[in-house]
C-alpha positions as CSV (number, residue, x, y, z in Angstrom):
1,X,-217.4,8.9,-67.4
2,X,-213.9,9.3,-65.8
3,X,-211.1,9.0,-68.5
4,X,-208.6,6.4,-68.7
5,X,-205.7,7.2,-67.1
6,X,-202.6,7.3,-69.5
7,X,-199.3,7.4,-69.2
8,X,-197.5,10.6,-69.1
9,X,-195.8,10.6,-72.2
10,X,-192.9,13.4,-71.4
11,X,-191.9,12.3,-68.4
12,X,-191.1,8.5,-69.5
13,X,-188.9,9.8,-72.4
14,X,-187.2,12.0,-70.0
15,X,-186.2,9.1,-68.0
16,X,-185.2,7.4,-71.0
17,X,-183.1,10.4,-72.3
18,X,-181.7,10.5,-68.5
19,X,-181.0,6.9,-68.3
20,X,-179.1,6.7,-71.8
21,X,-176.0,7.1,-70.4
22,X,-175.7,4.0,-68.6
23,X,-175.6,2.0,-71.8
24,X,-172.4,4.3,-73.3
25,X,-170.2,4.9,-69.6
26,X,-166.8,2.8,-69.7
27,X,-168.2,1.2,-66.7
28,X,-165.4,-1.5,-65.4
29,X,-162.9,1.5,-66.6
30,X,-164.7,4.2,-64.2
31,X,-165.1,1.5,-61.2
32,X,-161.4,0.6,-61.2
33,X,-160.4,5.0,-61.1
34,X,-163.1,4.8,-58.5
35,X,-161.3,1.8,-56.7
36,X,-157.8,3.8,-56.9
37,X,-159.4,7.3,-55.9
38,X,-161.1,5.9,-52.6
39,X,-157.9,4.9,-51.4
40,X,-155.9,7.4,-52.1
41,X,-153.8,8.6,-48.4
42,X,-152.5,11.9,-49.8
43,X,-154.2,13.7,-46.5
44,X,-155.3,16.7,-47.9
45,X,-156.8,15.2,-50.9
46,X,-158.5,12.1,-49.1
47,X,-159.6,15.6,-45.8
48,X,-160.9,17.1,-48.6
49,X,-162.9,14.6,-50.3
50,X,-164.1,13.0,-47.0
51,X,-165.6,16.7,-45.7
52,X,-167.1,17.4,-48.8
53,X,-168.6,13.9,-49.0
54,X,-170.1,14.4,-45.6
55,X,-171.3,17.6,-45.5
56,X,-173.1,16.9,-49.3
57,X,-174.7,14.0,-48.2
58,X,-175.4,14.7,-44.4
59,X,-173.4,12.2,-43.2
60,X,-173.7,12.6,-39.2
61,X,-170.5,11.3,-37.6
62,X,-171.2,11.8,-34.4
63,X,-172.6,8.1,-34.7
64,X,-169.7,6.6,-36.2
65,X,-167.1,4.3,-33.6
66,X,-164.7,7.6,-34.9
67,X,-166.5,10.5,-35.0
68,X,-162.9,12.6,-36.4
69,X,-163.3,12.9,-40.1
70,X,-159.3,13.5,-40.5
71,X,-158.4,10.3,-38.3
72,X,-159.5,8.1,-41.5
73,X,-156.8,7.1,-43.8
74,X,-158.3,7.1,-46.8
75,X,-161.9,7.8,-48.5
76,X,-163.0,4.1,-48.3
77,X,-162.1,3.4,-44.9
78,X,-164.6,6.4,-44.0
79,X,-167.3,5.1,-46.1
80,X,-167.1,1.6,-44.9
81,X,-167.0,3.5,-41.0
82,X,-168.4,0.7,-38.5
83,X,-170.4,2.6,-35.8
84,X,-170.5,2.9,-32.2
85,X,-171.9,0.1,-29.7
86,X,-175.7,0.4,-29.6
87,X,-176.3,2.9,-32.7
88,X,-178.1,0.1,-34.1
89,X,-180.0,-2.1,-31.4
90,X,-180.8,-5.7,-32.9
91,X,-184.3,-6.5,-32.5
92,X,-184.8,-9.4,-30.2
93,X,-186.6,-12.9,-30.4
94,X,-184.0,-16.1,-32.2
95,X,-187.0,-16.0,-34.9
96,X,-187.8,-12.2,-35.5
97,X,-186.3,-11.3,-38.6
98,X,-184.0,-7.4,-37.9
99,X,-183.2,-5.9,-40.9
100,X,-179.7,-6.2,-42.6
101,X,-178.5,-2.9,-43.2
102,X,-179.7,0.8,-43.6
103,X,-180.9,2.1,-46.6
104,X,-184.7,2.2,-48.9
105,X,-186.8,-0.4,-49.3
106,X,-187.7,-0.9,-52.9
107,X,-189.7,-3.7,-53.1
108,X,-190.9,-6.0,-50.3
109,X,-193.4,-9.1,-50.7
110,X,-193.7,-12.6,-52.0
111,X,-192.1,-14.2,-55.4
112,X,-194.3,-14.8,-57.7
113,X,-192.9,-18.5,-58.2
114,X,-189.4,-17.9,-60.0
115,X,-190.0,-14.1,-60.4
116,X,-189.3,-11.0,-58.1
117,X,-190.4,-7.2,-58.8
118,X,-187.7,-4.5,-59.6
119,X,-190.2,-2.0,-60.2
120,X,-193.6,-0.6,-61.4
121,X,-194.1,-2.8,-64.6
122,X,-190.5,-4.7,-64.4
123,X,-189.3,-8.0,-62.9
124,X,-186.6,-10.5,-62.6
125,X,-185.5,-14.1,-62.7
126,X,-185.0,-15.3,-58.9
127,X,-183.0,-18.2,-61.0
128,X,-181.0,-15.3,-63.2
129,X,-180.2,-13.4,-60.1
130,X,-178.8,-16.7,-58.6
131,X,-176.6,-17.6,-61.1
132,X,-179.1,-19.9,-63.5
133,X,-179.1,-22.6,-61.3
134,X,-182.5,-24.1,-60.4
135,X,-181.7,-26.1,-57.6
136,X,-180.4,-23.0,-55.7
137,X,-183.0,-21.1,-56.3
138,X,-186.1,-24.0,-55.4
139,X,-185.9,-23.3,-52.1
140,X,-186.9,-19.8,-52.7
141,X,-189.8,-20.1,-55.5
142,X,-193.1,-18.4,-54.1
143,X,-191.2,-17.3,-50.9
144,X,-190.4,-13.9,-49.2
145,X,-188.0,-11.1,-50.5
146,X,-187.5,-7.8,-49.6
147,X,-184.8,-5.6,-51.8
148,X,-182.5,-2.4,-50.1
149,X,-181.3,0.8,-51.7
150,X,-178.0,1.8,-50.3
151,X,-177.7,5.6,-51.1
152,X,-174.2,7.3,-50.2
153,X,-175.3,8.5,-47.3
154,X,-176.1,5.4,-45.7
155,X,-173.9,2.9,-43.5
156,X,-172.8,0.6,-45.8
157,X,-171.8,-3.0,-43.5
158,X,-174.3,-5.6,-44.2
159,X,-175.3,-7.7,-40.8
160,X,-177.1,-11.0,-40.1
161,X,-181.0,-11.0,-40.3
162,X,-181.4,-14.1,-38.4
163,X,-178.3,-16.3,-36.7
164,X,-177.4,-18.4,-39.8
165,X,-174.9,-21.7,-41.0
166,X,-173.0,-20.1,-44.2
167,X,-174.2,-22.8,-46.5
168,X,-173.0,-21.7,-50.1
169,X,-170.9,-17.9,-51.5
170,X,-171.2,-17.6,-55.5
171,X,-169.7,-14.7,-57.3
172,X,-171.5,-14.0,-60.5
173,X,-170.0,-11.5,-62.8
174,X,-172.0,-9.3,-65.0
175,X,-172.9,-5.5,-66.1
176,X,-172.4,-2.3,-63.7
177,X,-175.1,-0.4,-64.0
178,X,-176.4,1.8,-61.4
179,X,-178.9,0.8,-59.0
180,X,-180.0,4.2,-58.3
181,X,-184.4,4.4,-58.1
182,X,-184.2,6.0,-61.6
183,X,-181.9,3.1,-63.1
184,X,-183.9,0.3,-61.2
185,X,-187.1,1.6,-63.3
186,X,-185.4,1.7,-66.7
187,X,-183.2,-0.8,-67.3
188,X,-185.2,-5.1,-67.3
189,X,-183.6,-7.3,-65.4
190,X,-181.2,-5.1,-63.5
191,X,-180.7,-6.9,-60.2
192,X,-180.1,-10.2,-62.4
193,X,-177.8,-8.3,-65.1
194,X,-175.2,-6.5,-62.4
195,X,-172.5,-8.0,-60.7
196,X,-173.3,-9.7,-57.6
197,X,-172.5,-12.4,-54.7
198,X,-175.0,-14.6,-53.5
199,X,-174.7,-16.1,-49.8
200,X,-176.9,-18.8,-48.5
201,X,-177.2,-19.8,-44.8
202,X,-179.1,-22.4,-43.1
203,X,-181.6,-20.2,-40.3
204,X,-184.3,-21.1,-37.9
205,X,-186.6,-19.8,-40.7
206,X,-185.1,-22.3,-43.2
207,X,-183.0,-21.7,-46.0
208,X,-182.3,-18.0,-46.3
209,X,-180.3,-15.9,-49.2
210,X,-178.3,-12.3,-48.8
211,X,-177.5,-10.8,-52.6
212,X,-175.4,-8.5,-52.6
213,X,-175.6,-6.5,-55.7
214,X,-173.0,-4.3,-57.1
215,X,-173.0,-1.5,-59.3
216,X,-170.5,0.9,-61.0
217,X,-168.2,2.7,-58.4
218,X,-168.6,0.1,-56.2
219,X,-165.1,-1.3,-56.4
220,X,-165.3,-3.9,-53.8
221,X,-167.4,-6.3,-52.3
222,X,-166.2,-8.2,-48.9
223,X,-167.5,-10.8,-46.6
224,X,-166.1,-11.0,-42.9
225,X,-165.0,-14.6,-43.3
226,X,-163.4,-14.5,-47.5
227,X,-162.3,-10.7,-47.6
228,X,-162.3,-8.6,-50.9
229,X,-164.3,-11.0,-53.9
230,X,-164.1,-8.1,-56.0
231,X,-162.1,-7.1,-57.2
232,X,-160.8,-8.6,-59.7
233,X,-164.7,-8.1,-61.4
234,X,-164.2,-11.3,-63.0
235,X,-165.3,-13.4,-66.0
236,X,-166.8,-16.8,-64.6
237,X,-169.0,-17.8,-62.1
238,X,-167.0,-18.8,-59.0
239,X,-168.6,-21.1,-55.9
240,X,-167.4,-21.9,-52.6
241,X,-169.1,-24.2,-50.7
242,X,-169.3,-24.3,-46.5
243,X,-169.8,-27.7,-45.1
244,X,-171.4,-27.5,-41.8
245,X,-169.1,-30.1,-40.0
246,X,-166.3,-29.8,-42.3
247,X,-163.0,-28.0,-41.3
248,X,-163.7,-23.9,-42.1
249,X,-167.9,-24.0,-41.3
250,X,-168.7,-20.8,-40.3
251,X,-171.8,-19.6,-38.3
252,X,-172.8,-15.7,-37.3
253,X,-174.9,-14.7,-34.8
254,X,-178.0,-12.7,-35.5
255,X,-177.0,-8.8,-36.5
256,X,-173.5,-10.3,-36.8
257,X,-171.8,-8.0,-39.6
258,X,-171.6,-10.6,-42.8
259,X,-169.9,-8.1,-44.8
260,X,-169.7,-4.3,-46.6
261,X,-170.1,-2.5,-49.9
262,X,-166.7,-0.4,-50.7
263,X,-169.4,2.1,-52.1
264,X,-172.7,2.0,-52.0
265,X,-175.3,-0.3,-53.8
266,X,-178.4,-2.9,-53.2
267,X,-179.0,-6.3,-50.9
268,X,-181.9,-8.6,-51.6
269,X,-183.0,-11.1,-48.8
270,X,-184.8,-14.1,-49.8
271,X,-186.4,-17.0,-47.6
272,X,-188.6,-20.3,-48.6
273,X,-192.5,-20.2,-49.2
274,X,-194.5,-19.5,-45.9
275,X,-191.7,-19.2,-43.9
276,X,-191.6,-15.6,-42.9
277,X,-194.4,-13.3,-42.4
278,X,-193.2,-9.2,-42.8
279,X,-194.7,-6.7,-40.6
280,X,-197.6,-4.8,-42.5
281,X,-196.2,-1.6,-41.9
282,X,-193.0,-2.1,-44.3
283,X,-194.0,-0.4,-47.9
284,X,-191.6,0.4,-50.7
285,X,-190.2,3.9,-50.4
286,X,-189.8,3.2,-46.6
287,X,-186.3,4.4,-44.7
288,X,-185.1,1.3,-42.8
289,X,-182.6,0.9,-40.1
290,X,-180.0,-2.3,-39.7
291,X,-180.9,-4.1,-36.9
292,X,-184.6,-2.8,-36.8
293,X,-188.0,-5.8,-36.6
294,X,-188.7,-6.6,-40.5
295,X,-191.2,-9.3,-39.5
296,X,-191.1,-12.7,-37.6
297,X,-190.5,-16.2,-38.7
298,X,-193.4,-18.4,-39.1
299,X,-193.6,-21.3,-36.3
């Protein structure tokens, strides 16, 4: 008889004893120096930082709309680098869903009513992540997510999955963990712990959501139509509301850019029960591509 398979004992107190430190960094304190540091325009400091940056993380600028590393005026505006025309081709079709931005899928699937995996063994309130509101997050219950790692390599502009009517911003302030793999299996809750703004739009798949998640060193988060939410971090949950007839409604195309990560971190996509249909080859672990098929809208 085979034995039971048990968990291995050093290796989950190892991530433990790695993952400690989150709980003690000064974490709002270290994301502001971050803030100040990626903006710095002293050119041989921001030269430096930006070469070692991309050389570390094999950044490949040949793809970027400026491929000249020095031309950049500071760290962030290198990071945030749009790219050139066609380096991401939006799959076609008004109802196939493309991908929203480059980066790791870590989870992909269906909501298990009002809960969403993190990870092996941990979930998370779709309501929490949402701001604890239950009418915001109906519309989502048993429906289709799929959650992106952003590492430091990646491009880090967040585009349109499907051609949407902004509907509803909220900024929720919170914790500033890291959303690194390791941190994502360690600490409950993450996604609905860390500061975040939540976008709704009305699509031809229904009601769909974008969360953007943020995390420590990421000292901004910024949408093409509000700018900069963050900073400042914030105390209190803030709402902005986007009538579709009323003066200011906005509507982006699909793979229109909705906004960027001033440093890297995680995006969530949600859509309604039976609405969206993912293509089987999409697994966690998978390398994605902005603008690339995710899976088609149901008819």
């Amino acid at each position: 008889m085979r034995p039971t398979a048990t968990p291995d004992v050093p290796v989950l107190f190892k991530d433990h004893f790695r993952n400690l430190p989150q709980y003690l960094l000064p974490q709002r304190l270290l994301t502001r120096l971050t803030y100040r540091l990626t903006r710095v325009k002293t050119r041989w400091l921001k030269d430096r930082l930006i070469r070692w940056f991309a050389q570390h993380y094999q950044v490949n600028p040949a793809e970027a709309l400026e491929p000249d590393l020095r031309a950049y005026p500071d760290f962030n505006a290198f990071f945030t680098r749009a790219l050139k025309p066609g380096a991401r081709p939006i799959a076609p079709g008004d109802r196939v869903v493309c991908c929203p931005v480059d980066g790791t899928i870590s989870q992909i699937g269906k909501a298990d009513a009002d809960t969403l995996l993190q990870a092996k063994d941990r979930s998370f309130s779709l309501t929490a992540l949402l701001g604890g509101d239950p009418e915001r997050a109906q519309s989502f219950q048993g429906g289709s997510f799929a959650t992106w790692y952003l590492s430091p390599r990646d491009y880090h502009r967040i585009h349109l999955p499907l051609a949407g009517q902004l509907r509803e911003m909220v900024h929720i302030p919170g914790t500033l963990f890291s959303v690194s793999p390791l941190t994502t299996r360690m600490v409950p809750e993450l996604f609905a712990r860390n500061e975040r703004v939540v976008t709704l739009f009305d699509t031809p798949a229904g009601p769909m959501g974008l969360v953007l998640v943020g995390a420590i060193n990421v000292a901004s988060i910024e949408t093409v139509w509000a700018g900069a939410i963050t900073p400042p971090l914030g105390t209190s949950i803030c709402h902005w509301s986007y009538p579709a007839n009323g003066e200011g409604a906005i509507r982006l195309d699909k793979g229109a850019e909705l906004g960027r990560f001033n440093m890297g971190s995680t995006v969530i996509l949600l859509f309604g029960p039976n609405t969206v249909r993912w293509g089987t080859e999409l697994r966690a672990g998978a390398a994605v591509k902005m603008g690339q098929r995710l899976g088609k809208a149901k008819s």
